[in-house]
Structures are given as C-alpha cells and as structure tokens.
C-alpha positions as CSV (number, residue, x, y, z in Angstrom):
1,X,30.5,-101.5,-38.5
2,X,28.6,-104.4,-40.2
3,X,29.4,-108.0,-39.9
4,X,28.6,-111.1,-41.6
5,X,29.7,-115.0,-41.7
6,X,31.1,-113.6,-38.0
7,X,32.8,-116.9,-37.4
8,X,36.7,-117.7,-36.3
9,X,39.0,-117.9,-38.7
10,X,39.8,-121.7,-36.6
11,X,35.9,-123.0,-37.2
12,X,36.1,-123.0,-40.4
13,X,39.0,-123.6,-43.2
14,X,37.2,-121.5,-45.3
15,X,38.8,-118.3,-47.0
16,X,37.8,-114.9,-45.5
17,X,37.1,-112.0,-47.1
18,X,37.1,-108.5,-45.8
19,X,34.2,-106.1,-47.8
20,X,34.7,-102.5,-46.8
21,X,31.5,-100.6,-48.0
22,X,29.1,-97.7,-46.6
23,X,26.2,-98.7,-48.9
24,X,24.3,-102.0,-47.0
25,X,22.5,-103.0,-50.1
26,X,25.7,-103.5,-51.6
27,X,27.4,-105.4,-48.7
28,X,24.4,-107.8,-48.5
29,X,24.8,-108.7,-52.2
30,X,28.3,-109.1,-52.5
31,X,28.4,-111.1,-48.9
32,X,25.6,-113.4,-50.6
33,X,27.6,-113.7,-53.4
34,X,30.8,-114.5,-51.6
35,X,29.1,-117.1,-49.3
36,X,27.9,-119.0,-52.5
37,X,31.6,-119.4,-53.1
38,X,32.2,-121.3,-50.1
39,X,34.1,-117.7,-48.8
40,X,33.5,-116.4,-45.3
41,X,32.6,-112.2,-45.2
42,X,33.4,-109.9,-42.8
43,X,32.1,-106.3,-43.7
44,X,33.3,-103.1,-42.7
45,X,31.7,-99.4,-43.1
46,X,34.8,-97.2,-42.8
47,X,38.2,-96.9,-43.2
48,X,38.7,-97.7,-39.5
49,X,36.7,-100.1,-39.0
50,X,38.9,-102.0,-41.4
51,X,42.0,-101.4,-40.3
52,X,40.6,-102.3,-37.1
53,X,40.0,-105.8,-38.5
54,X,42.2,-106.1,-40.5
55,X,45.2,-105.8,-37.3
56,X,43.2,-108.0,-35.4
57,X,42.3,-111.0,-37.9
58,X,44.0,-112.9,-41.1
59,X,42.3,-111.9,-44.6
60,X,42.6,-113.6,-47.8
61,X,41.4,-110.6,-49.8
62,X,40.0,-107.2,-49.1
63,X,37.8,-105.7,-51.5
64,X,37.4,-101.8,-51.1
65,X,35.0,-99.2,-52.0
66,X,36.5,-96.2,-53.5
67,X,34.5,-93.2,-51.3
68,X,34.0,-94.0,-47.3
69,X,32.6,-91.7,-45.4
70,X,36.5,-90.8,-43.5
71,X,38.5,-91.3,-45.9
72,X,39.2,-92.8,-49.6
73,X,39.9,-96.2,-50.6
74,X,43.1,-95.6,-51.9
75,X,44.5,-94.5,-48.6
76,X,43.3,-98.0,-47.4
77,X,45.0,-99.4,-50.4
78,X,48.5,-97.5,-49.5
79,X,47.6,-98.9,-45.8
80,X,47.3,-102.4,-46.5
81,X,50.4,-102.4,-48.9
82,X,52.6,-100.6,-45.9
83,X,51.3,-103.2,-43.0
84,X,49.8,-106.2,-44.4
85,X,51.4,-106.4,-47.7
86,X,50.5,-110.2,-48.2
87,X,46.6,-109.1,-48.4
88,X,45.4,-108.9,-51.9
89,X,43.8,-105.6,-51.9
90,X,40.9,-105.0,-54.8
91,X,38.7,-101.8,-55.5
92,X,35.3,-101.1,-56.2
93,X,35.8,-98.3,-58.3
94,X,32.9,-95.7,-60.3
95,X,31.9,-96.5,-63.5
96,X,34.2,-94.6,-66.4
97,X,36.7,-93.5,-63.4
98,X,39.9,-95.2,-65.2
99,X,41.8,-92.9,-63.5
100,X,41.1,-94.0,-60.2
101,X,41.8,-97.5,-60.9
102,X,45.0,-96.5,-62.5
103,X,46.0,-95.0,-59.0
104,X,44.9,-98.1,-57.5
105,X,47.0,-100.6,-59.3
106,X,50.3,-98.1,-59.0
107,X,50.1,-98.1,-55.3
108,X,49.8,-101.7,-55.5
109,X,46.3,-103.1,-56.0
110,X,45.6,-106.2,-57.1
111,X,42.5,-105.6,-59.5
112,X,39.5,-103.2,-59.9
113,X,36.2,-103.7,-60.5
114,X,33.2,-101.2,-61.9
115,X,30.1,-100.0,-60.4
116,X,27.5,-101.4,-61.1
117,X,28.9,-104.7,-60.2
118,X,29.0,-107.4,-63.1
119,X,28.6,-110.5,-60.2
120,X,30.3,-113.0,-63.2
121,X,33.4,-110.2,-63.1
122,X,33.5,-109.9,-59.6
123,X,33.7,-113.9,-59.1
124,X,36.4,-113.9,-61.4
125,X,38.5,-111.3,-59.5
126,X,37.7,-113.0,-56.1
127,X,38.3,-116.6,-57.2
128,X,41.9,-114.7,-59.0
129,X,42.7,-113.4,-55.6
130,X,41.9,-116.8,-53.6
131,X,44.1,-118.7,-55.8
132,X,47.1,-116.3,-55.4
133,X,47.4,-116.6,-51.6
134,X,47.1,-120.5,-52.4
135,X,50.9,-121.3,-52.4
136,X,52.1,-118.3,-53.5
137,X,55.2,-118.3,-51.7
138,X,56.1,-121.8,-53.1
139,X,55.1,-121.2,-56.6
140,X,57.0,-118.2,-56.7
141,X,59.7,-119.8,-55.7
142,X,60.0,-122.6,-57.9
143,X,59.7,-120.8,-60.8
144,X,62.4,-117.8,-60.2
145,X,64.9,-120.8,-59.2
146,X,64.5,-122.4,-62.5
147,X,67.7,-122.3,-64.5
148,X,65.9,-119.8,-66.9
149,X,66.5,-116.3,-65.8
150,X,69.8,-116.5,-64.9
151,X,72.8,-114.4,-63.5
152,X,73.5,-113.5,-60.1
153,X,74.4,-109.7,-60.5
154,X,72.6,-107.0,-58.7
155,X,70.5,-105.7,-61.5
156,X,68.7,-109.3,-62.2
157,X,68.5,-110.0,-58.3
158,X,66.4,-106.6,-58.5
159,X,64.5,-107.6,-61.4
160,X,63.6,-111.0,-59.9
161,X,62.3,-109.8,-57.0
162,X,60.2,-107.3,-58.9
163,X,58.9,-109.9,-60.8
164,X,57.9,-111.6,-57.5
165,X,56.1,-108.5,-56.9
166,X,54.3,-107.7,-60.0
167,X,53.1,-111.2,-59.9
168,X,50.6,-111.0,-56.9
169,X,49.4,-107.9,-59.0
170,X,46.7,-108.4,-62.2
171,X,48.0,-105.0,-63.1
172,X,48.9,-103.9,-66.7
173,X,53.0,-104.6,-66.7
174,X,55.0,-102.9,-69.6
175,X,58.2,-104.6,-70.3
176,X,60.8,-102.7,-71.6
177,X,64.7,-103.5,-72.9
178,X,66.7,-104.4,-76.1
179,X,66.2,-106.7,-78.4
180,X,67.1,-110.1,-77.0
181,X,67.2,-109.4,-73.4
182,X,64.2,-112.3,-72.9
183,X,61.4,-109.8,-72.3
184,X,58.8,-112.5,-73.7
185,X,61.0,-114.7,-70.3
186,X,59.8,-112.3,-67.8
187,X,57.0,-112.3,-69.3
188,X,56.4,-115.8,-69.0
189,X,57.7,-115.9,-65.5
190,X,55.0,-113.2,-64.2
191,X,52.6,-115.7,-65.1
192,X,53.6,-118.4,-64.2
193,X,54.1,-117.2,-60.2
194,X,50.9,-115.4,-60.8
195,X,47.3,-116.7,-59.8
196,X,47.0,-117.1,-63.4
197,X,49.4,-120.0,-64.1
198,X,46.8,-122.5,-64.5
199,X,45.5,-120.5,-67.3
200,X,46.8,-119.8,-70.6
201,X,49.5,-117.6,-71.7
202,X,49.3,-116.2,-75.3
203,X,51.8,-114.5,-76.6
204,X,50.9,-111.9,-79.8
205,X,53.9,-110.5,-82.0
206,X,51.9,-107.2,-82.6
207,X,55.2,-106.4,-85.6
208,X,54.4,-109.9,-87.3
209,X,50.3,-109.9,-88.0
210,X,49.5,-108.2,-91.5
211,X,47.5,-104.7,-91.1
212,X,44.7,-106.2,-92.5
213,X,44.0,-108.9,-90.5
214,X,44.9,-107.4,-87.2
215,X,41.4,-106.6,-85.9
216,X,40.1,-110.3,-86.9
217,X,43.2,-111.8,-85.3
218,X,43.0,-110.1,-82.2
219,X,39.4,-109.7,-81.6
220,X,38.4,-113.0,-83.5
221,X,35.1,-112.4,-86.2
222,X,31.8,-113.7,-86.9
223,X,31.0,-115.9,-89.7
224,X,30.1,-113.9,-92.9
225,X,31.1,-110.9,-91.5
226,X,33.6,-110.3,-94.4
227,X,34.6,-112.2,-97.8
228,X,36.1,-115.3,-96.6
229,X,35.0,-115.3,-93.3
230,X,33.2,-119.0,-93.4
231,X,32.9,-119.6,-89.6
232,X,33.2,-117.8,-86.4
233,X,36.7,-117.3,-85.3
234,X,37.9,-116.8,-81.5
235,X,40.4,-114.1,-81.5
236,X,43.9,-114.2,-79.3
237,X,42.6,-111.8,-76.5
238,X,39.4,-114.7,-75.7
239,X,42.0,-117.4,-76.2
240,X,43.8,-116.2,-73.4
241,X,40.7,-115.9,-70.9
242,X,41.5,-117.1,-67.7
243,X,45.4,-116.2,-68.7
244,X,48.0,-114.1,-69.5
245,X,48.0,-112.1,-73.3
246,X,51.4,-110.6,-74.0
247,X,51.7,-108.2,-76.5
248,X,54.8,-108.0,-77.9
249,X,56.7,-105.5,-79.9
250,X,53.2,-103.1,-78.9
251,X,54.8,-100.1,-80.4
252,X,53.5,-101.5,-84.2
253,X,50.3,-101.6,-83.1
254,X,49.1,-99.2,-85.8
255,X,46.8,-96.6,-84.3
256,X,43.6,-97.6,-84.8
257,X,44.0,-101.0,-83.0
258,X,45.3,-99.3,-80.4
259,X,41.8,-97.2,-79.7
260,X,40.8,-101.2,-80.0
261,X,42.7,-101.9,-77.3
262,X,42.5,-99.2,-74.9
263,X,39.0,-100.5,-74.8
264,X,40.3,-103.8,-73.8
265,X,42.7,-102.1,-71.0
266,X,39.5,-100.3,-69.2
267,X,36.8,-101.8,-69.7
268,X,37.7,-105.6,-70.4
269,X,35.4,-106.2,-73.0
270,X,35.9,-106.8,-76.9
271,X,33.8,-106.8,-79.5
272,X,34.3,-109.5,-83.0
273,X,34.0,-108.2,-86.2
274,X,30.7,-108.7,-87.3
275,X,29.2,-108.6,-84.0
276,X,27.2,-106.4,-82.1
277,X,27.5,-106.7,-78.6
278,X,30.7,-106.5,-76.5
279,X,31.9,-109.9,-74.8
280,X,33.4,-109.3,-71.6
281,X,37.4,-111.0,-71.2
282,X,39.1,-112.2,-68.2
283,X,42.8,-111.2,-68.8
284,X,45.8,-110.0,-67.8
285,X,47.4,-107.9,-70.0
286,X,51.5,-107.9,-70.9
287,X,53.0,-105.8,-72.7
288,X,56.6,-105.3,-74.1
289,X,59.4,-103.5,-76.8
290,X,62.2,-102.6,-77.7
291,X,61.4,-99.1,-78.3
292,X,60.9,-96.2,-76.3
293,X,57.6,-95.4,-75.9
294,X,57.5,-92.2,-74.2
295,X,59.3,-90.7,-77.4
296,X,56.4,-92.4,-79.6
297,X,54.3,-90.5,-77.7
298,X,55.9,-87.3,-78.1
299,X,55.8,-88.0,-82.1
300,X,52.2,-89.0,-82.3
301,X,52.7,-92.5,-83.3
302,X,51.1,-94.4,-80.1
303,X,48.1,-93.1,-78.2
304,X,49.1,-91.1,-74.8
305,X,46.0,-93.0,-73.0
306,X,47.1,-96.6,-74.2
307,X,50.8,-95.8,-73.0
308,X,49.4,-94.7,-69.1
309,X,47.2,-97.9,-69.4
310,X,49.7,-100.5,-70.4
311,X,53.0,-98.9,-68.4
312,X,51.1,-99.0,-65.4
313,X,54.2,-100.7,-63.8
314,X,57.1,-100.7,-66.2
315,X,60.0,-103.6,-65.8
316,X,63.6,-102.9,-67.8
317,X,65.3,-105.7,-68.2
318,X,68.7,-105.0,-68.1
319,X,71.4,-105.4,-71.6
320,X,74.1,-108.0,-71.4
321,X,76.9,-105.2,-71.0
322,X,75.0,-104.2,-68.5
323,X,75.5,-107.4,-65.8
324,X,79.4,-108.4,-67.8
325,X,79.5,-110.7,-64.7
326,X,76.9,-112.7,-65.7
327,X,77.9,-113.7,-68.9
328,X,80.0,-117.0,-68.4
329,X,77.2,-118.2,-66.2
330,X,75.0,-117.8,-69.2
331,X,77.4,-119.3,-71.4
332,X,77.8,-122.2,-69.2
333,X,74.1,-122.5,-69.3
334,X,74.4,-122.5,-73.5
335,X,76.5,-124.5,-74.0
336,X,74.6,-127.4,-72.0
337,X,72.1,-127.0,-73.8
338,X,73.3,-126.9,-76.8
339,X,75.2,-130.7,-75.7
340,X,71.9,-131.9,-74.6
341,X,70.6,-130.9,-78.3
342,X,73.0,-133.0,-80.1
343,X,74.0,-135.7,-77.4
344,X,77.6,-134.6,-76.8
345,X,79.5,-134.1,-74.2
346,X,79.5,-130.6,-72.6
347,X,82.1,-127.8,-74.1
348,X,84.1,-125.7,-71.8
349,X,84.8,-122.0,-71.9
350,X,88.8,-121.3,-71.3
351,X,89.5,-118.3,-68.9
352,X,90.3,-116.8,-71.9
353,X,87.2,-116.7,-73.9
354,X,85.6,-116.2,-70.9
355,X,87.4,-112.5,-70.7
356,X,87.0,-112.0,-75.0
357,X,83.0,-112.5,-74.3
358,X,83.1,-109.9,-71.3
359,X,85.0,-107.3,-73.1
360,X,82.1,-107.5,-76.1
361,X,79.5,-105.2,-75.7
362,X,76.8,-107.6,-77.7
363,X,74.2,-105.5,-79.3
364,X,72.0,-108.5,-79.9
365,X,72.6,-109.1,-76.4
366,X,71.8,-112.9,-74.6
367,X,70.3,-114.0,-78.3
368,X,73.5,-112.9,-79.7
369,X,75.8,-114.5,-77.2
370,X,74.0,-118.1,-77.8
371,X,74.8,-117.8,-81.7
372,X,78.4,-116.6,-81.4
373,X,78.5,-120.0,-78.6
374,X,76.6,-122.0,-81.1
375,X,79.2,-120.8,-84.0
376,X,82.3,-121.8,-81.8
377,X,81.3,-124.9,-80.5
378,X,81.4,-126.1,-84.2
379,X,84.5,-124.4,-84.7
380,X,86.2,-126.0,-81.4
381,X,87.6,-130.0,-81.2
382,X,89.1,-131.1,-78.2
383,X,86.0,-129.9,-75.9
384,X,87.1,-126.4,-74.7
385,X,86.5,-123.0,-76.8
386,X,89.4,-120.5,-77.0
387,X,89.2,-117.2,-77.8
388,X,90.5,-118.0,-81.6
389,X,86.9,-120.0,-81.8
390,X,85.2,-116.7,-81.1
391,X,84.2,-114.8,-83.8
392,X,82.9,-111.5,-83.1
393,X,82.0,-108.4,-85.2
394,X,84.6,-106.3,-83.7
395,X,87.8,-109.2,-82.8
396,X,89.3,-109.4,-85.7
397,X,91.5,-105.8,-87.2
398,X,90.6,-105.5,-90.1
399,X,94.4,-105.6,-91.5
400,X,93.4,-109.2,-91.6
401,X,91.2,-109.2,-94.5
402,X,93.9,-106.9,-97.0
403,X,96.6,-110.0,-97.6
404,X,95.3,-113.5,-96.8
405,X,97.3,-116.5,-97.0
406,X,95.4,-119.6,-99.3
407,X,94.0,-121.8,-97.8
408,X,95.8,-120.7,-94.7
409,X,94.4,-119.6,-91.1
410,X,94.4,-116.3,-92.5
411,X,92.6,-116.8,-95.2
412,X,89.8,-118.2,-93.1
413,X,90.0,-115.5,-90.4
414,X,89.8,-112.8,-93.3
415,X,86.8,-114.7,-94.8
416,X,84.9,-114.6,-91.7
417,X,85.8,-110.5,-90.7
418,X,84.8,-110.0,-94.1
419,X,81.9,-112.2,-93.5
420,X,80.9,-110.2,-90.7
421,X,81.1,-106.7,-92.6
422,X,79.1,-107.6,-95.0
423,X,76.5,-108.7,-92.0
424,X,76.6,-105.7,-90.6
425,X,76.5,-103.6,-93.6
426,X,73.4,-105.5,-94.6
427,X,72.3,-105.3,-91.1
428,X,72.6,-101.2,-91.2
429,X,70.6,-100.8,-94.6
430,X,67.9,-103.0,-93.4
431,X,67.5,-100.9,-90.2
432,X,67.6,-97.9,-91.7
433,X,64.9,-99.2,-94.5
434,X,62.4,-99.9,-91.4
435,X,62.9,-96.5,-89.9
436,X,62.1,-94.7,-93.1
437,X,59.0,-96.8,-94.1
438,X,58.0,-96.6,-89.9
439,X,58.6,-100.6,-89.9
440,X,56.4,-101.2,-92.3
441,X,58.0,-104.4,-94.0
442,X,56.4,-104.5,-97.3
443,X,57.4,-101.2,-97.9
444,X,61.0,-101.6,-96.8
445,X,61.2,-104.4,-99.0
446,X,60.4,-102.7,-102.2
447,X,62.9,-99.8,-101.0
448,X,65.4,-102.8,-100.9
449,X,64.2,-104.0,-103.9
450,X,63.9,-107.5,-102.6
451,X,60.9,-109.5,-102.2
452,X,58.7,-109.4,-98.8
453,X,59.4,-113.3,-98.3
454,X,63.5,-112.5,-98.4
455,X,63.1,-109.5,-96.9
456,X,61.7,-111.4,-93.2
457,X,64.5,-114.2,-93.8
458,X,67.1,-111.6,-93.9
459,X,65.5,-110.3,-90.4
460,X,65.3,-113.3,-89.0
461,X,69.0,-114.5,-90.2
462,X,70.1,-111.1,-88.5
463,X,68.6,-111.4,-85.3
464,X,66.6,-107.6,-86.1
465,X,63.3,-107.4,-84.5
C-alpha cells in the first residue's frame, strides 16, 4: 500500500480523500492534483488495503479504480455503501465501458469518471463530492421539511427518504407518475439537498419545443450555422452546467434527439450546431413522464440504451387516490395559499367536504384538487366550504341536468354537471387526437379542425399534459 499527504485527520482541517489504484503513475497524478485543491490523499493498492483504511480513518470521498489486482471496484463500491454509507464513493472506470459505470451508480455510486482522466472533469467530480458532505445532513433537512411535499402517509415518508438518498448520488434519476403528482417538485427537491444546489436547475418541457428547433435549443448553435442564426446561442444542457437539467415529459423526445442525448448521458459532452468539436458539460441529468416507458420501448418509439441510461434509479411518485389520507392536509395547505394570494382570510374545509374530496379518485390528481379548491372557495361565503361548494365530475347524478328549475339551485347545479360533461367529452377527443397523431400537436389540431394556438389553450384549460 501506498501513502501520501500521511498526516492526521486532527493536523489538519483539510478534507481527505481515499485514491484506491494499482497503477503509481496514476496515483502520483491524481494525489498532485488533489493536493492543489487544498485536499489531503491517502492512496491504497488493493481492495484491502482500503477497507483497511477506510475502518480505521474518516474519508470525505473515495475514488476507486475499476480492476485491482483482488478484486473489482464495484465490490468495494457495494462495501462502502453496506459499512460506511456516508462516504461518497466515485469510479475510475475504462474508456467506452458505460456498462460498468451503470453498475456503479445502481449499487450506489456517486459519479464515474473515464480513463484517460480529463483532470478539469475529475476536479469537478471531487469538488461535487466535497461539497455534498459539507452540511449534508442539514441541507437535507431543511428542504424535505419545507411545507412543499406534503402528506404524512407511508408512501410519501418512503418517497422522501428516497429522495434523501438519491440526492448524495449524481446518478441519472427517472421520475415517474401521473400527470400532476409534482414530478418537476421532486425534481426540484433532489437538487436542492444535492451538492448541486448552488448551481442551476433548468427545467426542459421536452413535449413543448417545436421539432425543429429541438437540437438548437438543447444543444445551443453557432452563429451562421443556419438561416437566422445571427449569434452564438448557449443551449439549455450548458445553461445548467454546474446544476441540475430536468427533462420533462422525455418520452416526446423524438428519436433522433434521443441518440443526441444518449451522448450527453455517457460521455458528458455536446456538440452546437454548427460546431465542430464536442464541449464537455457538468450536469446532472433528471428525467421524468407520465408515460410508461418500458412499453415505449417495447413499440420502438424510445431508444432501449437511453431508457437504461436515464432510469438508472427510477422514483414513482405516488397518485392522490393513492395516499386518500393525505388529502385534507393538502387542502389545508391550498387553501392558504390561495388566502395569502388575495389577502383574505383562510377558508375552512367542513368534515364533510373533507370526506366528498376523499371518496374522489382525481385523475388530474394534486393539480386537480387545487382547481376544484380554487372553484369552491369562490363559490363559498361565510368562510367554510361544504360539500355543495364541490363540484366534481362525478358528484352530481346526472338526473339533475333533465328538468332544471329557472334560475333556481337546480338550474345552476345542472349547468355546472352539464358543464363538466362537455369538459370531459372535450377532454376524451383531445386525448384520443394525441394518441393517434403520437402527440404530435400540430397534427392533432388539424384532426380537430381547430387551430394549433386553440388547440394548446384547450390543453392547458384541461389540465392534459
């Protein structure tokens, strides 16, 4: 066993890095490397060697070769994660070998780098590290207390502490769920208890950029490069260096940009259009929808490699019907907010309503529960809502609608059933137009015969992503 920068962890308040390696040359540059970054490096030749240090000192990081002479990295990796969990764990893997690195981040890995090492990469990755031990604990902390992600049911006490989890990781996360579960939340919340939280976080609607101008958008372009391109343009994936880039709604990636992106994914570079060389990027990648992807697979609509890339850890994020206990805490939530918004004082839900909303299955989920809240608290007077303030798609029989009274409370309760028919009606053709044209908008707006402009009102109005 080697050893460098030998000193106790109490002479020094520097952070210590663990290097396990059987090539010297390679120790002696990334120990010189380290050392210029104000780290302290202890080295290690085998997978003994380390564990051998690593049960008798405090790390900050350990970086890992993949091949030691008894043994493989990835066994040290499973090691770590089973008896010093708190170590930030990153490997030094062959150059092409995705696969390996894809191991490495399942088992719990914090990051990967390629031989031969890119020094500017490999700063990045340690600095990363360095700054995730830094108050961690605290950081994490704050930000799964915040009044954001709420309920107190077993499914979101799992999915916060996976978060926690997933956040000491710069592993590809896939995050799965309905529409308006608060996937782009989660999201957030991964980065911000992440070592990345000082960086940006860039959020791409893949569903919402135009074909044609994915591949500029994304990847940015060099002046003259194409007609109209007057100036270079950073793309999102640079703006988010340092960061976080969430893709949502990945599935309508069409497939070209996704052989685009798996380049991103592996070997965290892009190239502009118009430009010749690759720029290398410092992100983490996000990734969520609606959709099931596996079954896109299985119909040749999104690239087998891309899906093992980006799901390397998948979250679900649990439906509303899913966590019924949750709901009036939500609502509570809502419905402070929504008093904040206008200055008033704060609504109350009657027992009630509270049952009406639980026995609702809401397809449209959390989003769909704030607009049915937002609908009754204009509908309510005296500063509670009762369950005849709740209109939902499936309260009201609809024996109500055949014989209204005018101008009565019948009348009004038949308008609105009728109301909400005619919503879902419109709701169910407009669906069923994205299916067939493979949520291509422009195309399901002709089938509609409406224009592409009313078309995305219409989706937006509807809550249909």
């Amino acid at each position: 066993m080697n050893e460098a920068a030998a000193s106790p962890r109490g002479a020094s308040d520097r952070p210590v890095v663990l290097v396990v390696d059987d090539e010297p040359d390679l120790l002696e540059l990334v120990s010189l490397t380290l050392s210029r970054m104000n780290l302290t490096t202890r080295t290690a030749s085998d997978l003994n060697g380390a564990r051998r240090l690593l049960k008798a000192e405090r790390f900050d990081l350990c970086l890992t070769d993949m091949r030691l002479p008894d043994g493989d990295g990835l066994d040290l990796v499973a090691w770590i994660q089973e008896n010093k969990a708190s170590v930030p764990v990153a490997v030094i893997t062959a150059h092409g070998n995705v696969e390996s690195a894809v191991r490495a981040l399942k088992l719990g890995a914090f990051d990967f780098v390629s031989k031969p090492l890119d020094l500017g990469v490999l700063r990045k990755l340690v600095g990363s590290a360095i700054r995730l031990r830094a108050g961690a604990d605290e950081r994490t902390a704050a930000s799964l207390q915040g009044a954001r992600l709420l309920g107190s049911s077993t499914v979101m006490e799992q999915l916060r502490d996976m978060i926690a989890r997933v956040a000491r990781s710069q592993a590809p996360v896939h995050i799965c769920g309905e529409s308006g579960t608060g996937k782009e939340l989660v999201a957030r919340m991964i980065h911000e208890c992440g070592a990345r939280h000082e960086g940006p976080f860039v959020a791409v609607n893949c569903g919402a950029i135009p074909t044609e101008l994915m591949e500029s958008e994304l990847f940015g372009h060099k002046r003259g490069s194409f007609t109209g391109a007057v100036a270079d343009k950073k793309g999102l994936i640079q703006s988010a260096e340092g960061g976080t880039l969430f893709l949502d709604e990945v599935a309508d990636l069409p497939l070209h940009m996704q052989v685009k992106l798996l380049r991103v994914v592996q070997e965290k570079t892009v190239r502009p259009v118009g430009e010749a060389r690759e720029e290398t990027v410092d992100v983490r990648i996000l990734s969520a929808t609606h959709r099931n992807l596996a079954d896109l697979v299985a119909q040749g609509r999104f690239r087998e490699d891309l899906f093992y890339r980006i799901n390397v850890i998948e979250l679900h994020v649990p439906a509303l019907r899913e966590r019924r206990g949750d709901i009036a805490e939500i609502a509570e939530a809502i419905l402070l907010r929504l008093a904040r918004r206008t200055n008033a004082a704060p609504t109350a839900l009657s027992a009630e309503a509270v049952q009406t909303l639980q026995t609702y299955p809401f397809p449209g989920n959390v989003r769909e529960l704030e607009n049915v809240l937002e609908r009754a608290l204009t509908l309510s007077s005296e500063g509670v809502i009762t369950p005849e303030h709740i209109r939902l798609r499936a309260s009201v029989p609809p024996a109500a609608t055949e014989a209204p009274a005018p101008g009565g409370t019948a009348a009004a309760e038949g308008s609105t059933a009728l109301g909400s028919q005619l919503e879902s009606i419109e709701r169910d053709a407009i669906i069923k137009a994205l299916e067939k044209t493979r949520y291509n908008k422009t195309a399901a707006a002709k089938l509609l015969g409406m224009s592409f402009r009313a078309l995305r009102y219409r989706i937006k109005k509807l809550g249909i992503e």
